[in-house]
PyMOL CGO cylinders between C-alpha atoms (Angstrom):
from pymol import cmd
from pymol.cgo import CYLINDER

trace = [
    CYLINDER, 151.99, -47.71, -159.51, 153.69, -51.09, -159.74, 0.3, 1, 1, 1, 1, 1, 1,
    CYLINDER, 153.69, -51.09, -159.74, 157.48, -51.37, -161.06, 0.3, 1, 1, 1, 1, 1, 1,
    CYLINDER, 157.48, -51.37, -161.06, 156.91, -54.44, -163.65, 0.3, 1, 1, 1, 1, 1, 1,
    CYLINDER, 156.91, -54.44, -163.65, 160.80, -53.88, -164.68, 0.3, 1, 1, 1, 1, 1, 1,
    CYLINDER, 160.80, -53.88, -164.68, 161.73, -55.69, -161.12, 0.3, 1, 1, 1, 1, 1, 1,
    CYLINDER, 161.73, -55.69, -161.12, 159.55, -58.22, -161.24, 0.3, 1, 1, 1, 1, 1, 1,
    CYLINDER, 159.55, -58.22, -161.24, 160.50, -61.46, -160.29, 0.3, 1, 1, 1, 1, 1, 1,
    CYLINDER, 160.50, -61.46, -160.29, 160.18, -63.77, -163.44, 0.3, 1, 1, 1, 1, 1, 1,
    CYLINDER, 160.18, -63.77, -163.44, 160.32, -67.40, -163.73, 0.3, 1, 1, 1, 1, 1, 1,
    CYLINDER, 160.32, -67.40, -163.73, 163.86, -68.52, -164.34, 0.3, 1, 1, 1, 1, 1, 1,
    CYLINDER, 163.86, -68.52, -164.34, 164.08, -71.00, -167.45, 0.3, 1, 1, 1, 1, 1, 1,
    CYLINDER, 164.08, -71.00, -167.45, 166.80, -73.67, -168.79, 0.3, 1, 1, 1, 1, 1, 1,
    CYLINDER, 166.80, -73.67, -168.79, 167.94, -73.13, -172.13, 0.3, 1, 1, 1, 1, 1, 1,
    CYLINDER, 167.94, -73.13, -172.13, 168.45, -76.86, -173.49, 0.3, 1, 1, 1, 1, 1, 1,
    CYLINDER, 168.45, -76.86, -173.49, 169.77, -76.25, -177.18, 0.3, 1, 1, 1, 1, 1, 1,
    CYLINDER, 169.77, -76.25, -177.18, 172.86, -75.02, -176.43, 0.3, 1, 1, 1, 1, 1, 1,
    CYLINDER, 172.86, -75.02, -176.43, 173.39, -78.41, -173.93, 0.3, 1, 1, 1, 1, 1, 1,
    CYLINDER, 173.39, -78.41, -173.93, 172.72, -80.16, -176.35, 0.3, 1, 1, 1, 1, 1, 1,
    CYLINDER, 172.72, -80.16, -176.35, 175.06, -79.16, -178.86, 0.3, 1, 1, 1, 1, 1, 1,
    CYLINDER, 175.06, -79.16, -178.86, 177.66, -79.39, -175.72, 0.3, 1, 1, 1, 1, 1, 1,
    CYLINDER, 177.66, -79.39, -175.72, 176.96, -83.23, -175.71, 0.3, 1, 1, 1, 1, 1, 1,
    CYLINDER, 176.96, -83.23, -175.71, 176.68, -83.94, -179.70, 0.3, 1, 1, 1, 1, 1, 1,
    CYLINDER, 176.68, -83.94, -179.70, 180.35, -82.39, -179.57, 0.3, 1, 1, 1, 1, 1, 1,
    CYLINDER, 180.35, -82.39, -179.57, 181.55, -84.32, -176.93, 0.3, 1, 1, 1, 1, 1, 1,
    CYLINDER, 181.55, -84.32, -176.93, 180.12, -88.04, -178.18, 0.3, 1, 1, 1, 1, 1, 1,
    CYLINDER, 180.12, -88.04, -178.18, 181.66, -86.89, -181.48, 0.3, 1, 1, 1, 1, 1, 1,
    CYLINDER, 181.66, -86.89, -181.48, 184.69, -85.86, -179.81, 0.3, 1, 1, 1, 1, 1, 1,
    CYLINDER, 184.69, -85.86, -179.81, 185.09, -89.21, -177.89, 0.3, 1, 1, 1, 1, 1, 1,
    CYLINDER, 185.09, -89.21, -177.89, 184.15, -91.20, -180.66, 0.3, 1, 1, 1, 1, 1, 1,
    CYLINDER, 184.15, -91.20, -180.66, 186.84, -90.24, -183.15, 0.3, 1, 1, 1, 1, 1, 1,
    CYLINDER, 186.84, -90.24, -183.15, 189.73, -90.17, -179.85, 0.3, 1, 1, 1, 1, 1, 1,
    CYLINDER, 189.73, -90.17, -179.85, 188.12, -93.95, -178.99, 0.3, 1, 1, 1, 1, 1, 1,
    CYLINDER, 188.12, -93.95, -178.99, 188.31, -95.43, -182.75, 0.3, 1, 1, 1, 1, 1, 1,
    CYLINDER, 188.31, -95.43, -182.75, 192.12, -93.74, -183.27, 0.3, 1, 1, 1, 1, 1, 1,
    CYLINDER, 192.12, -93.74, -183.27, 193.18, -95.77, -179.78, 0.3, 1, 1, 1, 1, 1, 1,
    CYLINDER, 193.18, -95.77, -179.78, 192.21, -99.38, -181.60, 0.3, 1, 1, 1, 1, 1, 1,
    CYLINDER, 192.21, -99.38, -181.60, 195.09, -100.99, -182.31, 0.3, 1, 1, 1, 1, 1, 1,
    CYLINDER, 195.09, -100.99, -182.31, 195.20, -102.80, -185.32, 0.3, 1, 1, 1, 1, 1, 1,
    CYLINDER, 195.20, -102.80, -185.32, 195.53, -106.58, -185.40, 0.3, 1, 1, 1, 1, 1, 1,
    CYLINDER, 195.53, -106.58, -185.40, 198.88, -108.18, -186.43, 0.3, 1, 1, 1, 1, 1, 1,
    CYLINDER, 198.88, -108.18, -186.43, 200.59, -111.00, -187.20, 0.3, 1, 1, 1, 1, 1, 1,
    CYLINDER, 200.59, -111.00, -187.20, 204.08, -111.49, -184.49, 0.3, 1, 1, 1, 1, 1, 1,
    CYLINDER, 204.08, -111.49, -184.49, 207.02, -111.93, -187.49, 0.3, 1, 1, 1, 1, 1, 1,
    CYLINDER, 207.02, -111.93, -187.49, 210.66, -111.41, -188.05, 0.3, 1, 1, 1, 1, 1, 1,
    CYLINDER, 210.66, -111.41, -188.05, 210.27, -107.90, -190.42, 0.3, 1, 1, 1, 1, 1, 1,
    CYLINDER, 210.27, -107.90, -190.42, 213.36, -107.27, -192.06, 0.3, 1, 1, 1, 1, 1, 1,
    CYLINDER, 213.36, -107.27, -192.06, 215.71, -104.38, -190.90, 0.3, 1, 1, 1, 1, 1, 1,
    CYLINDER, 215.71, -104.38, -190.90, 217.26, -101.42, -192.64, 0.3, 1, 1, 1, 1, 1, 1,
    CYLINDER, 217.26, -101.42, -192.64, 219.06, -98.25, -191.25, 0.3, 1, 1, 1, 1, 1, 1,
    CYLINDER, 219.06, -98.25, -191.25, 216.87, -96.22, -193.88, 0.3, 1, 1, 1, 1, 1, 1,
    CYLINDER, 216.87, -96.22, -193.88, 213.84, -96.32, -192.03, 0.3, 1, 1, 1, 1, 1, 1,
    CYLINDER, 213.84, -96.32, -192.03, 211.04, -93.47, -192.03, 0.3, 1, 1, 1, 1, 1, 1,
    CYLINDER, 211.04, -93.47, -192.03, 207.77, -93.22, -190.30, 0.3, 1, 1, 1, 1, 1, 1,
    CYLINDER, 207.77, -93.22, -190.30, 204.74, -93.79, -192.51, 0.3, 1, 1, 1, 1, 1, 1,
    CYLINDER, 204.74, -93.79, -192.51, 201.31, -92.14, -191.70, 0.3, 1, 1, 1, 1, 1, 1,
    CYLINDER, 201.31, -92.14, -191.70, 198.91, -95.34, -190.74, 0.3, 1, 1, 1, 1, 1, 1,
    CYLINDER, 198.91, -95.34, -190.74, 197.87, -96.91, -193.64, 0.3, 1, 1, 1, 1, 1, 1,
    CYLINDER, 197.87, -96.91, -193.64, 194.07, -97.98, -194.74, 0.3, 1, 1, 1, 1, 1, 1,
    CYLINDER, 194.07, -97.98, -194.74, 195.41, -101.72, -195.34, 0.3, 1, 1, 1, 1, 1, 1,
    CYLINDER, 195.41, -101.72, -195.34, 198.07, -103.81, -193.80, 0.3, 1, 1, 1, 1, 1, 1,
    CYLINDER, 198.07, -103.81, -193.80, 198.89, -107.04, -195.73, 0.3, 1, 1, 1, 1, 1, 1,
    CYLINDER, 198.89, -107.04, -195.73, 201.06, -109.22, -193.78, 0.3, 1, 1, 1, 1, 1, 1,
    CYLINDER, 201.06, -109.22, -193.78, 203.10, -112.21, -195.94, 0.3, 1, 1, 1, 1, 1, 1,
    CYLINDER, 203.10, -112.21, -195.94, 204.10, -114.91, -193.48, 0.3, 1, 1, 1, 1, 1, 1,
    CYLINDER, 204.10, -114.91, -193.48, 206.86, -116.84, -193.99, 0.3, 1, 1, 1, 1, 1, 1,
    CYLINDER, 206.86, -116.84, -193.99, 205.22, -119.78, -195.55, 0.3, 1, 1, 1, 1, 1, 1,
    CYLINDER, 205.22, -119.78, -195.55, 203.62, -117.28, -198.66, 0.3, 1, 1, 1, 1, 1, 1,
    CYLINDER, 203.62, -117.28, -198.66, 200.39, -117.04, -196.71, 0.3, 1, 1, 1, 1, 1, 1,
    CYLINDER, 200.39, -117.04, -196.71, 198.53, -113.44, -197.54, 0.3, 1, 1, 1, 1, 1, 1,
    CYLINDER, 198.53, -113.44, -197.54, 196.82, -112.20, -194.43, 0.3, 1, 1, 1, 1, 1, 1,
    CYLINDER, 196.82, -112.20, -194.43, 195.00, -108.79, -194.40, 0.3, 1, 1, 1, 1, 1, 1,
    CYLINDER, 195.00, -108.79, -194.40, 193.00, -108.38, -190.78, 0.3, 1, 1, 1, 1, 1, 1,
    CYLINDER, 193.00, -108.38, -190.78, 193.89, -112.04, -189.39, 0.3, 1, 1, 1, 1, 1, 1,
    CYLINDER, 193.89, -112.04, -189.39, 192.08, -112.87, -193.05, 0.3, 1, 1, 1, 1, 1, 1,
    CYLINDER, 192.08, -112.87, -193.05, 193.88, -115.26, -195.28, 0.3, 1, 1, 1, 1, 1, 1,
    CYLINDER, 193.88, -115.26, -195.28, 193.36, -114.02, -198.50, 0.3, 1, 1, 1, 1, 1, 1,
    CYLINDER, 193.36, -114.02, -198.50, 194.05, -115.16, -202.29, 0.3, 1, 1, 1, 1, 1, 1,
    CYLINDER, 194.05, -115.16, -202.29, 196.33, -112.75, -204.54, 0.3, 1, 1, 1, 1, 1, 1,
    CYLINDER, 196.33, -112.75, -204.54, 192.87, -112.21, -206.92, 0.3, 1, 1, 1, 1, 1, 1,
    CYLINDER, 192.87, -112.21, -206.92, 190.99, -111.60, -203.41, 0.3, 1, 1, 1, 1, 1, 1,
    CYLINDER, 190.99, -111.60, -203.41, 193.30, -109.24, -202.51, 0.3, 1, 1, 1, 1, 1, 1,
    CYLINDER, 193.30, -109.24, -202.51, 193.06, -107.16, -206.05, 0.3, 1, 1, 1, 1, 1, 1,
    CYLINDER, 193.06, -107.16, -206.05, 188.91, -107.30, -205.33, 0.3, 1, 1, 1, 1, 1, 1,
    CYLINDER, 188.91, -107.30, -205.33, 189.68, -105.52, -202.13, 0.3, 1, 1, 1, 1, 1, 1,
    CYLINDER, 189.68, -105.52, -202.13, 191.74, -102.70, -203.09, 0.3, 1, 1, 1, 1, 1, 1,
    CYLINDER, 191.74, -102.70, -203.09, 189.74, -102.32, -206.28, 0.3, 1, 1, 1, 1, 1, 1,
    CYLINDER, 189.74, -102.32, -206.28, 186.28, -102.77, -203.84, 0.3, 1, 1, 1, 1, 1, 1,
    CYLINDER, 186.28, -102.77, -203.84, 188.30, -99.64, -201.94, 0.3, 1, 1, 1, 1, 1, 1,
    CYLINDER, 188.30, -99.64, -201.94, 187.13, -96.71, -204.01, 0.3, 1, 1, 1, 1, 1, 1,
    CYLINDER, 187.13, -96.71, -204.01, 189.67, -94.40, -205.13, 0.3, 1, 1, 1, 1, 1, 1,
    CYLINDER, 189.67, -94.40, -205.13, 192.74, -96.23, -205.64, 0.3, 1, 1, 1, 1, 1, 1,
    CYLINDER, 192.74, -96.23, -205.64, 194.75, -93.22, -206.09, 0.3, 1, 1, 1, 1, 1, 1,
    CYLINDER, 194.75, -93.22, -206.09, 193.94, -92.52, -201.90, 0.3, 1, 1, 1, 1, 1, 1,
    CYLINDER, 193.94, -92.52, -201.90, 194.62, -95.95, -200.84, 0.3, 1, 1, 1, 1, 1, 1,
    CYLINDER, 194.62, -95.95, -200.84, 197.36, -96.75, -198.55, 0.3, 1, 1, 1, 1, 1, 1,
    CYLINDER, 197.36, -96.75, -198.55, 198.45, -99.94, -198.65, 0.3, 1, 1, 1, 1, 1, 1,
    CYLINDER, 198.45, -99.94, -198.65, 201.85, -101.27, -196.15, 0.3, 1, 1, 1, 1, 1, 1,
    CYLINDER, 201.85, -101.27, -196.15, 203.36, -104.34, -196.81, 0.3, 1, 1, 1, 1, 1, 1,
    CYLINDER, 203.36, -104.34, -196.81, 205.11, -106.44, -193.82, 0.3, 1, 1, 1, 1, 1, 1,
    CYLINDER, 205.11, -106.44, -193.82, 206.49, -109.40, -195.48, 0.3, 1, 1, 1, 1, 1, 1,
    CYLINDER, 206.49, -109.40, -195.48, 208.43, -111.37, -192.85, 0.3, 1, 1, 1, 1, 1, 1,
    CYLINDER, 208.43, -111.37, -192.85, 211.83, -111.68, -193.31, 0.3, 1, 1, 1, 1, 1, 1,
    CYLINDER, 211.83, -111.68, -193.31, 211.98, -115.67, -193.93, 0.3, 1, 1, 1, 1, 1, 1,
    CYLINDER, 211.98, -115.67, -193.93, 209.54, -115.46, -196.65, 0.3, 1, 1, 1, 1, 1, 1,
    CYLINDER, 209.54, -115.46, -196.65, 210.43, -115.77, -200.19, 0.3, 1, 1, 1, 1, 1, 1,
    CYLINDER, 210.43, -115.77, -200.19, 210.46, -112.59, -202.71, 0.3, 1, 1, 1, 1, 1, 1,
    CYLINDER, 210.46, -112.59, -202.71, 208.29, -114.03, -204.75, 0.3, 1, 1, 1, 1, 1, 1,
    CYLINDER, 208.29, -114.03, -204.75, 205.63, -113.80, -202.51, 0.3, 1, 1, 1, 1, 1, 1,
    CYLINDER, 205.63, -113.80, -202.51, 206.30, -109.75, -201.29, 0.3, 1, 1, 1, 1, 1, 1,
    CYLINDER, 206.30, -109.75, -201.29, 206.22, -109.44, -205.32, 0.3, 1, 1, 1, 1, 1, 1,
    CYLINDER, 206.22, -109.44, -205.32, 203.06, -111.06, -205.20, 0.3, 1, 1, 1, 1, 1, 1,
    CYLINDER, 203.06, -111.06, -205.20, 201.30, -108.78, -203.18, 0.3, 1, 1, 1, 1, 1, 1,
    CYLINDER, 201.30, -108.78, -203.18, 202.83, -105.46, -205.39, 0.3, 1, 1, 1, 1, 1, 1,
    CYLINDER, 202.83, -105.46, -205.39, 201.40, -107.37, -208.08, 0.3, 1, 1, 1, 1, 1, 1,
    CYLINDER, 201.40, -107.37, -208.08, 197.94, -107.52, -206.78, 0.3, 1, 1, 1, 1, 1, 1,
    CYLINDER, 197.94, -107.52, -206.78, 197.64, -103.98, -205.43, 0.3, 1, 1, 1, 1, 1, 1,
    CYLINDER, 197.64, -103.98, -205.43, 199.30, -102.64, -208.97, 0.3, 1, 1, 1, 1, 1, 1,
    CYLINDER, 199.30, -102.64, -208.97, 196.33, -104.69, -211.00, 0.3, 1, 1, 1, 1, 1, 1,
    CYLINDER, 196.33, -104.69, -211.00, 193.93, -102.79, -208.85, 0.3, 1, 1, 1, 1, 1, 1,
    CYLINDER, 193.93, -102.79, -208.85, 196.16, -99.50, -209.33, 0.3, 1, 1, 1, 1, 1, 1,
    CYLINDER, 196.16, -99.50, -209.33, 196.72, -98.76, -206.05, 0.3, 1, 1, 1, 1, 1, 1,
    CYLINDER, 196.72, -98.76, -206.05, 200.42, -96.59, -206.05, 0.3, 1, 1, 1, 1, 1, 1,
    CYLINDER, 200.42, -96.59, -206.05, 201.16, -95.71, -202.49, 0.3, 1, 1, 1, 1, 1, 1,
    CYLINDER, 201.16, -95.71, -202.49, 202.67, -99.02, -201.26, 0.3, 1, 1, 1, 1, 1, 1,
    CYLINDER, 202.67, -99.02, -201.26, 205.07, -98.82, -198.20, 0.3, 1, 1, 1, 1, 1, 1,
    CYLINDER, 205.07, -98.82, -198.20, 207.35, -101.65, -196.99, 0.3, 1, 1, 1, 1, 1, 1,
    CYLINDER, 207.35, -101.65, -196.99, 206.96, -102.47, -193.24, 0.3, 1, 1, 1, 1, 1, 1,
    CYLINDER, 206.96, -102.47, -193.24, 210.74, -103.09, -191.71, 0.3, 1, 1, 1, 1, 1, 1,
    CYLINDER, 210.74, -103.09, -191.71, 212.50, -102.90, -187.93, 0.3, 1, 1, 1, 1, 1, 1,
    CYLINDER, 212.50, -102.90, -187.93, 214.92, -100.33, -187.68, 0.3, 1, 1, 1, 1, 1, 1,
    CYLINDER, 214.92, -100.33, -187.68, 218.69, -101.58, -187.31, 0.3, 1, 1, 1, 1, 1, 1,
    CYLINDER, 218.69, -101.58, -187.31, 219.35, -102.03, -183.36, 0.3, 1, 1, 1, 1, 1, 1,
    CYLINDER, 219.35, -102.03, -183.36, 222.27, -99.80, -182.33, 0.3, 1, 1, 1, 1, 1, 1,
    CYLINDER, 222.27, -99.80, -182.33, 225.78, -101.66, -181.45, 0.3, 1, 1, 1, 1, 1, 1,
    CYLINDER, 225.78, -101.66, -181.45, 227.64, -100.86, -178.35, 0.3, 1, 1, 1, 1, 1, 1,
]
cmd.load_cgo(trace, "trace")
């Protein structure tokens, strides 16, 4: 009479569940590695304010130089190329558009901007400023 219940059996690697391990992880470190890139800016003079509030990251940054020139992504851009990009956007109701005009530059050309994201409807516009340094 043979005991078959203490047999020695063949031990075996289960490789589904380490591979779900590593599809986690690469998703995991790709969505942690794409929130670390910085975005690309333009150095200016942004104007200051004591009313300032943090604003979640926004899906566009247009940056107005002091000369009037439009840059979105170290782009130069046209006011009508700049309405084809929101509008190219999708919803415009969900895009978040921040404008950092820099302080030297003329009003005209911050209004400028407003006017091109408001042709392409896009509503949630936030103004990039510097918060006002503290005396002593």
């Amino acid at each position: 009479m043979t005991m078959r219940y203490f047999e020695r059996r063949k031990a075996r690697i289960e490789i589904i569940p380490m591979i779900d391990v590593m599809l986690f992880l690469l998703v995991f470190f790709i969505i942690v590695t794409l929130q670390m890139i910085p975005d690309a800016g333009v150095t200016m003079q942004l104007p200051t304010t004591s009313q300032v509030q943090q604003l979640p990251h926004p899906k566009f940054i247009v940056n107005v130089l002091a000369d009037g020139t439009i840059k979105v992504k170290n782009t130069v851009m046209t006011p009508d190329e700049l309405t084809a990009m929101f509008a190219a956007d999708g919803d415009p109701t969900k895009t978040e558009v921040t404008i950092a005009a820099d302080k030297a530059s003329a009003f005209q050309h911050f209004m400028t901007v407003i006017d091109a994201a408001r042709k392409a409807n896009v509503t949630d516009i936030g103004i990039a400023s510097q918060p006002v340094a503290a005396g002593p």
